[in-house]
C-alpha positions in Angstrom: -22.2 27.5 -7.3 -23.1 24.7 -9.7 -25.8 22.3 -8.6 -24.0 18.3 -7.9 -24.6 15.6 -10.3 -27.5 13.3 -7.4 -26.7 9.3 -8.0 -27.8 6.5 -6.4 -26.1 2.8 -6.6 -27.3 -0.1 -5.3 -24.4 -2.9 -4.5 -23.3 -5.8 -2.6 -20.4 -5.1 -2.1 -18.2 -1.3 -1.5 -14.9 -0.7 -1.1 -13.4 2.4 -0.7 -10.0 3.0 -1.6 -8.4 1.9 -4.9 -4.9 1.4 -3.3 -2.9 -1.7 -3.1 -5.5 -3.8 -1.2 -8.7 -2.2 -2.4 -8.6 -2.7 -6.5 -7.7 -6.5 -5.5 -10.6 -6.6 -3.0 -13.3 -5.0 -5.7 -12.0 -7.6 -8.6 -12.1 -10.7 -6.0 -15.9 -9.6 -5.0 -16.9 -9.0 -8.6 -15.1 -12.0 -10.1 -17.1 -13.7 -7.2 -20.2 -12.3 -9.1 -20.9 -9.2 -6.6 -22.3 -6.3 -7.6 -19.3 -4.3 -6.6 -18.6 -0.1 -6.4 -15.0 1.5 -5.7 -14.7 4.6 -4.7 -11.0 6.5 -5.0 -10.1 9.6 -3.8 -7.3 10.0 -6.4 -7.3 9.4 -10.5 -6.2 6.1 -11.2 -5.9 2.6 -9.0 -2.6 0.8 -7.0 -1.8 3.4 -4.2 1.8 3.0 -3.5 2.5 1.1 -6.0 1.7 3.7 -8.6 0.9 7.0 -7.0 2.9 6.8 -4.8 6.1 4.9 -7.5 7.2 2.3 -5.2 7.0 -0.3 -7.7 8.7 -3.1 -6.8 5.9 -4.9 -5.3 7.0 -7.7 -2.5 7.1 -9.9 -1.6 5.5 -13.4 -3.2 7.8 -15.8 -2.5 9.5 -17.4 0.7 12.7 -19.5 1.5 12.1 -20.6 -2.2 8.7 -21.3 -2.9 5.5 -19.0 -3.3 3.6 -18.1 -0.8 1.3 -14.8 -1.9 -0.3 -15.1 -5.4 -4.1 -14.8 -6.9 -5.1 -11.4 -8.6 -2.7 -9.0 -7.4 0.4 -12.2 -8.5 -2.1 -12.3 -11.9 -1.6 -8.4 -12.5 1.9 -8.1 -11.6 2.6 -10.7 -14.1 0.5 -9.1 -17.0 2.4 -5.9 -16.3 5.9 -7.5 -16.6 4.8 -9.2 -19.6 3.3 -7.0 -21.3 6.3 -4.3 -20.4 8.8 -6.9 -21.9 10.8 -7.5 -18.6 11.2 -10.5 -16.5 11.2 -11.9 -13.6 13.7 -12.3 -10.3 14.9 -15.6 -10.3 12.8 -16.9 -6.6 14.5 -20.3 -6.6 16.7 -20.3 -3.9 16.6 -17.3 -0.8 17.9 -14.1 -1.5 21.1 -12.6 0.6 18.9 -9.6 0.6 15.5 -9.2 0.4 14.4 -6.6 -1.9 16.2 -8.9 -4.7 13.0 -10.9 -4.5 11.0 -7.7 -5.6 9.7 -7.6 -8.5 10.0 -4.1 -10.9 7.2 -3.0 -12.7 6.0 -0.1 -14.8 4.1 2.1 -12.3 1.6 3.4 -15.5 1.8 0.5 -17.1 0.2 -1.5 -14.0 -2.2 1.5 -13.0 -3.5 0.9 -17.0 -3.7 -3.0 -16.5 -5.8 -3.1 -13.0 -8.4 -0.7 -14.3 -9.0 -2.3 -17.5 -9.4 -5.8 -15.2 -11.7 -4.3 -12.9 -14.1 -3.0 -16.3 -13.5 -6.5 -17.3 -15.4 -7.7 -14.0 -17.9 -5.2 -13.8 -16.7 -3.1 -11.2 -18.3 0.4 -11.1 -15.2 3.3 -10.8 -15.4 6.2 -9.0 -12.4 8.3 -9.1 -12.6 11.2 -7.1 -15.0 10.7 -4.7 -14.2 9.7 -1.2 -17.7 8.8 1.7 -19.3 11.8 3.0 -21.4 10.2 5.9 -22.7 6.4 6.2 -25.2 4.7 8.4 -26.7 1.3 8.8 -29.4 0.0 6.9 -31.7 -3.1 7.4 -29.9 -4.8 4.4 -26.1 -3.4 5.6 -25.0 0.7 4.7 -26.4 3.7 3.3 -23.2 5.5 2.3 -23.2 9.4 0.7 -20.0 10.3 -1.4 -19.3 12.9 -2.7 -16.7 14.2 -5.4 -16.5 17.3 -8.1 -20.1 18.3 -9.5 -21.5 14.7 -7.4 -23.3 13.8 -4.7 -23.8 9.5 -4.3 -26.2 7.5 -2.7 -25.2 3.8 -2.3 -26.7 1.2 -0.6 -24.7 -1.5 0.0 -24.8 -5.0 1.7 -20.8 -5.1 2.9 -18.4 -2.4 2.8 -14.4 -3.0 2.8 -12.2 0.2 4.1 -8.9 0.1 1.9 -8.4 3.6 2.9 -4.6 2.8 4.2 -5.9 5.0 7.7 -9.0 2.9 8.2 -10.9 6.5 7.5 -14.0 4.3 7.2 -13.8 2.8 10.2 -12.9 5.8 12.3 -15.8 7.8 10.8 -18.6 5.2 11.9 -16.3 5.5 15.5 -14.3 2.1 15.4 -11.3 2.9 17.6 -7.6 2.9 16.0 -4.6 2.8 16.9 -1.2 4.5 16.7 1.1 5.6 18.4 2.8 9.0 19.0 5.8 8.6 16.7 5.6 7.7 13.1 7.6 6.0 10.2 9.1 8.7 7.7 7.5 9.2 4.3 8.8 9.1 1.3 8.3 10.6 -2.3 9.9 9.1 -5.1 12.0 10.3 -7.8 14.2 9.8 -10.3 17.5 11.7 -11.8 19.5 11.8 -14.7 22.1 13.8 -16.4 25.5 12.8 -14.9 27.8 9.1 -15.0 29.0 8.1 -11.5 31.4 6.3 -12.8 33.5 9.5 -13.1 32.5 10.8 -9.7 34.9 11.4 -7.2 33.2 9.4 -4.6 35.0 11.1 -1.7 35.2 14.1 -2.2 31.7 13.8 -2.7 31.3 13.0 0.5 32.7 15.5 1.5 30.5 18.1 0.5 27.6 16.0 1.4 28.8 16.4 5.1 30.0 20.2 4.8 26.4 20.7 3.5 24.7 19.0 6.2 26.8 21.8 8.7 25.7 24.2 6.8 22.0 23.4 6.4 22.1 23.3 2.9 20.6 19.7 3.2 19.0 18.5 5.7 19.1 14.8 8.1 16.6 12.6 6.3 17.0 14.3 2.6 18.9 11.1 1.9 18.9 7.4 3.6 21.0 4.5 2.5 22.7 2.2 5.0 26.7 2.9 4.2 25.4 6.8 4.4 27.4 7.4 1.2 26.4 10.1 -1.1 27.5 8.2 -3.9 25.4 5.8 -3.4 22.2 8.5 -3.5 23.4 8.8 -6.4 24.0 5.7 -8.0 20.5 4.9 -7.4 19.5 8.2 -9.0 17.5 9.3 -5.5 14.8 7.0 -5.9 12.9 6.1 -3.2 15.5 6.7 0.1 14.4 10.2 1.0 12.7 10.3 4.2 10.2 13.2 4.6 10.0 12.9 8.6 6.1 13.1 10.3 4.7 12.6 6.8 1.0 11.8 7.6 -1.8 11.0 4.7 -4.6 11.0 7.8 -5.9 14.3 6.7 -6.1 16.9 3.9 -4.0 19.2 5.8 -1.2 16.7 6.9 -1.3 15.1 3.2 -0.3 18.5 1.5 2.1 19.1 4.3 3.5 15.4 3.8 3.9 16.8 -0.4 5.2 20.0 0.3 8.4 19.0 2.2 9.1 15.9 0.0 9.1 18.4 -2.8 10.9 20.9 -0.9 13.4 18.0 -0.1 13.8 17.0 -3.9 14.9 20.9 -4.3 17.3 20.9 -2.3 18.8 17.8 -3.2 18.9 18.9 -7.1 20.3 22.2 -6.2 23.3 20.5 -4.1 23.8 18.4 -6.7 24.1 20.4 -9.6 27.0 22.0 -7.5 29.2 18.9 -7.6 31.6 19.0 -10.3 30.6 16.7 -12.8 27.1 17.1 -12.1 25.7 20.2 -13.2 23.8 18.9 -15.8 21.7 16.7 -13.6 17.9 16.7 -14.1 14.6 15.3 -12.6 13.6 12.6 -14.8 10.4 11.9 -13.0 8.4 13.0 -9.7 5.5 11.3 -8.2 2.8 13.5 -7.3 2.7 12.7 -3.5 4.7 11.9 -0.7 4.3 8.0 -0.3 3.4 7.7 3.4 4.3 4.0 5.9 2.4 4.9 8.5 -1.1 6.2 10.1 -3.9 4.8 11.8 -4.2 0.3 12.2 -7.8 -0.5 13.3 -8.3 -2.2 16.4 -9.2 -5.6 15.1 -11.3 -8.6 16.7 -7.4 -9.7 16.7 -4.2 -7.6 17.1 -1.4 -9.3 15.1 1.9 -8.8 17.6 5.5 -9.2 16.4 5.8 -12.0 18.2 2.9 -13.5 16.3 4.7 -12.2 12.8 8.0 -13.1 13.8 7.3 -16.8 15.3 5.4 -17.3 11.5 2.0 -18.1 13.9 -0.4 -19.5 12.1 -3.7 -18.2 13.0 -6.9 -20.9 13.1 -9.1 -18.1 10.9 -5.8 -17.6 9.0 -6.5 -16.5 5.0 -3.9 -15.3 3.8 0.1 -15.5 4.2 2.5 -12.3 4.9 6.3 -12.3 4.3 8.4 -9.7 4.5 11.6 -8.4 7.1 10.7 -5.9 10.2 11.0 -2.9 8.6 10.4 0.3 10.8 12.0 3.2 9.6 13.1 5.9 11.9 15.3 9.0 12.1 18.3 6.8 12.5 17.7 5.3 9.3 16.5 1.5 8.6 18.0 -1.2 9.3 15.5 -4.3 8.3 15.3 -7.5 10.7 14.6 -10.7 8.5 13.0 -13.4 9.6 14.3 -16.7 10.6 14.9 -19.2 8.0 11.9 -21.5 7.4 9.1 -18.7 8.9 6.2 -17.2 6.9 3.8 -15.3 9.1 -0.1 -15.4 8.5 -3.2 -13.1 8.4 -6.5 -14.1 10.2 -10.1 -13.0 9.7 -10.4 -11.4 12.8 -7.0 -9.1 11.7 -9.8 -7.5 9.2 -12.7 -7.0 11.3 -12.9 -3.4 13.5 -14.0 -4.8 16.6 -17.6 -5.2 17.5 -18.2 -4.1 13.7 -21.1 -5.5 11.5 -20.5 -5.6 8.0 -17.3 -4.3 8.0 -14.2 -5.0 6.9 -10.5 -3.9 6.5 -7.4 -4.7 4.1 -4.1 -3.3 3.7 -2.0 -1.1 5.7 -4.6 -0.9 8.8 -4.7 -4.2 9.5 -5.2 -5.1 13.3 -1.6 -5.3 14.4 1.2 -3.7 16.9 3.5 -0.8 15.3 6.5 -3.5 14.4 4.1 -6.6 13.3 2.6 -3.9 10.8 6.1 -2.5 10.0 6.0 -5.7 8.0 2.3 -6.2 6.8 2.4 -2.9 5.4 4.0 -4.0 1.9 2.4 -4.3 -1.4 1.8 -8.5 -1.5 0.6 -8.6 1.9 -1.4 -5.7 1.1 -2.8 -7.7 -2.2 -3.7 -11.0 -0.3 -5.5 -9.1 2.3 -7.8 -7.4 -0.2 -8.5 -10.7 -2.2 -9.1 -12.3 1.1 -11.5 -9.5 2.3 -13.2 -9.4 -1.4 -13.9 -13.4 -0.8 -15.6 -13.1 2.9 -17.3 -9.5 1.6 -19.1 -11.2 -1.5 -19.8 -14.2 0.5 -21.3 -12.5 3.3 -23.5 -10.2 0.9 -24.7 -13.8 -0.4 -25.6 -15.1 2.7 -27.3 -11.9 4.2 -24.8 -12.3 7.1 -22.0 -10.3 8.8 -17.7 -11.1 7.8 -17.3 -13.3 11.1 -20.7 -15.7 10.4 -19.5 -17.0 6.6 -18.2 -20.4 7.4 -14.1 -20.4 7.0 -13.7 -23.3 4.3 -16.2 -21.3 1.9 -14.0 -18.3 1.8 -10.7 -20.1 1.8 -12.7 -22.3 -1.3 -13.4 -19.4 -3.2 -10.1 -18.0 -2.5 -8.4 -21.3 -4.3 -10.7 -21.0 -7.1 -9.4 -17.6 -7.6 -5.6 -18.8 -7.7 -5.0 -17.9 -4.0 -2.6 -19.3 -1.7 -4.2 -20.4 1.3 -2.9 -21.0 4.9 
C-alpha cells in the first residue's frame, strides 16, 4: 500500500462540509480575513443544491420583501446571470410557494462558489472528511484524511456543515432524531416523449394496475393530485421518494443511492411501456440520493414549531428563516404555510452543541424539533446560517474566545457589512 501524502495546516477558522451552509460559512470567515480550510467529502461545493440537483434554492423573500440575502443571495444571482435566466418576480406573495424559488444551473453554481472561495483565500480540500480531533490550548487539533493524505490542522474555531452534525457527534455532543425519518430523494430528469398527446387516463390506469402488480412501487412517484401525468409532465424530477434514505453513514448512504437508482429503473421501464412513450430517455441523474433528514444537534437552544411558526424572534437572533412546514412522509406532503405577515428567526444558541467550546453548527442540524427543522432544512436558511456562523467563527478566532463570548452587535456588524439581513 502506498505511503499518504503527511500535511499540516494551521488556520483560524475550519469548516467541514462544503454543502449548502458550509461553502457560505468558509467565504464569510475568509472575506472576514480568517485564515480559513474546508474540508469536503465529495468533489465539488453546494450539497443539495448541486449534488444532490435540487436547484431551486428558497426561499429569500417574504410577504413581498427580502428577508435572506448576503453571499449565498450574491452567488445565486451570479449564477442566474451569468446562465442568462432571470428572476421570479418577489413583488407581491406567491399562491404557492415554490414560485418564489429561484432555478439555477446546478454546475454552473458548483463552478461559481469554488472560484469565490479561491478568490477569498479559502484552502479546498475535496475528498477528505476528519479522522479524529481534540482540543488544543489555542482551539482543535483535527486529522483528516482522504486518498494518498493524511492532515494535520490546527485550528482556532471549527464549523460542522456536515448536514448530520458528524462533527459534533464524533467529539460526543448529543443529537437528536427521532425513530422515523423524511424520505429521500434523487433527482432526475427525462426526455423523449410530448404529454400533450398522452392519454392522461388511461395512463392512470396502468400506473394503478402496476402498483397491484408490483411493478412500481408506493413512493417511486409523489405529486399531490397522485396523477401519473403529472410525473410526467414534470419529466420525474425531484418527486421520487426513496423511503429510510439516510446519509449518516457510508453504509446507509450507498443504501440511500442504490434504491433511488433502482427506483429510477423501474420508473423508465414502466414508462417505456406506455404507448407513446417508448422512446423516453434519462436526460440526467444525480449521483446520490438527496437525503431531508438525519441527525439536529442538541443546541444551547432547540428551535420548536411553535417558535417557527409564531415567527419568534429570538434576542441572539442572526439570521431570518422562511419557508412552509414541510415534513414529508409515506402519505406524501402536504406543506403547511405560514400565516401571513410571519418570518421565523435563527439565534446563536440554535448553532452552538450544548456545553461546546469552539464549536459551531449551520445548516440542516440546526438545534430544532423534527417539524421546526422540516422548515429550516432548505437551501436559504441553510445559506444564512453558514454566513452567520462564518461571522461569529472568524470573530471568535480574533478575539481568542469561544462562539457564545463575541459580543452580539459585532457579529450582526460584520454580518451587514457583508450584505446580510439581520434580525
Amino acid at each position: 500500500m502506498a505511503t499518504s501524502e503527511r500535511l499540516t495546516n494551521e488556520v483560524d477558522v475550519l469548516v467541514v462540509g462544503g454543502g449548502t451552509a458550509g461553502h457560505v460559512a468558509a467565504l464569510q470567515a475568509a472575506r472576514a480575513g480568517a485564515k480559513t480550510l474546508l474540508l469536503e467529502r465529495g468533489p465539488q461545493l453546494g450539497g443539495t443544491m448541486t449534488t444532490g440537483g435540487v436547484s431551486v434554492p428558497g426561499l429569500f423573500h417574504a410577504w413581498g420583501q427580502q428577508i435572506i440575502a448576503g453571499i449565498g443571495w450574491e452567488l445565486v444571482e451570479r449564477a442566474v446571470a451569468l446562465d442568462g435566466a432571470t428572476l421570479p418576480d418577489f413583488s407581491a406573495a406567491p399562491a404557492h410557494h415554490w414560485v418564489h424559488q429561484v432555478t439555477i444551473n446546478g454546475p454552473l453554481y458548483t463552478a461559481l462558489a469554488e472560484e469565490a472561495c479561491l478568490d477569498a483565500g479559502v484552502h479546498l480540500c475535496y475528498y477528505e472528511f476528519p479522522l479524529d480531533a481534540s482540543p488544543s490550548p489555542k482551539g482543535w487539533l483535527v486529522e483528516s484524511v482522504g486518498p494518498g493524505v493524511r492532515r494535520r490542522i490546527w485550528c482556532r474555531q471549527v464549523i460542522d456543515c456536515t448536514g448530520g452534525a458528524d462533527f459534533a457527534a464524533a467529539l460526543g455532543f448529543p443529537r437528536l432524531r427521532d425513530n422515523q425519518i423524511q424520505p429521500g430523494t434523487l433527482t432526475f430528469t427525462l426526455g423523449g416523449y410530448d404529454t400533450e398527446a398522452l392519454d392522461a387516463d388511461f395512463i392512470q390506469q396502468r400506473y394503478e394496475q402496476a402498483l397491484r402488480d408490483g411493478v412500481l412501487q408506493r413512493g417511486d412517484f409523489s405529486t399531490p393530485d397522485g396523477r401519473f401525468i403529472s410525473f410526467l409532465q414534470c419529466r420525474g424530477r425531484n418527486v421520487n421518494h426513496i423511503f429510510g434514505a439516510d446519509s449518516s453513514t457510508a453504509v446507509t448512504q450507498t443504501a440511500a443511492n442504490i434504491a433511488g437508482r433502482a427506483c429510477l429503473l423501474r420508473l423508465l421501464r414502466f414508462i417505456r411501456s406506455l404507448p407513446g412513450c417508448e422512446n423516453t430517455c434519462v436526460v440526467s441523474l444525480q449521483p446520490e440520493t438527496a437525503v431531508r433528514e438525519s441527525y439536529r444537534i442538541l443546541g444551547e437552544t432547540v428551535i420548536t414549531v411553535e417558535d417557527y411558526t409564531s415567527g419568534r424572534v429570538f434576542e441572539d437572533a442572526l439570521c431570518y428563516a422562511f419557508y412552509p412546514v414541510d415534513l414529508h412522509t409515506e402519505e406524501g406532503c402536504v406543506p403547511e404555510p405560514l400565516q401571513e405577515g410571519v418570518v421565523p428567526s435563527v439565534p446563536l444558541r440554535a448553532l452552538v452543541p450544548k456545553g461546546s467550546r469552539n464549536l459551531l453548527v449551520a445548516g440542516r442540524s440546526v438545534s430544532s424539533d423534527r417539524l421546526a427543522n422540516s422548515a429550516l432544512r432548505v437551501q436559504a436558511p441553510a445559506m444564512a446560517m453558514g454566513q452567520a456562523a462564518g461571522a461569529v467563527a472568524v470573530l471568535a478566532a480574533q478575539q481568542g474566545a469561544t462562539p457564545l463570548d463575541v459580543p452580539l452587535e459585532q457579529v450582526k456588524a460584520l454580518l451587514r457589512e457583508h450584505g446580510a439581513i439581520v434580525p
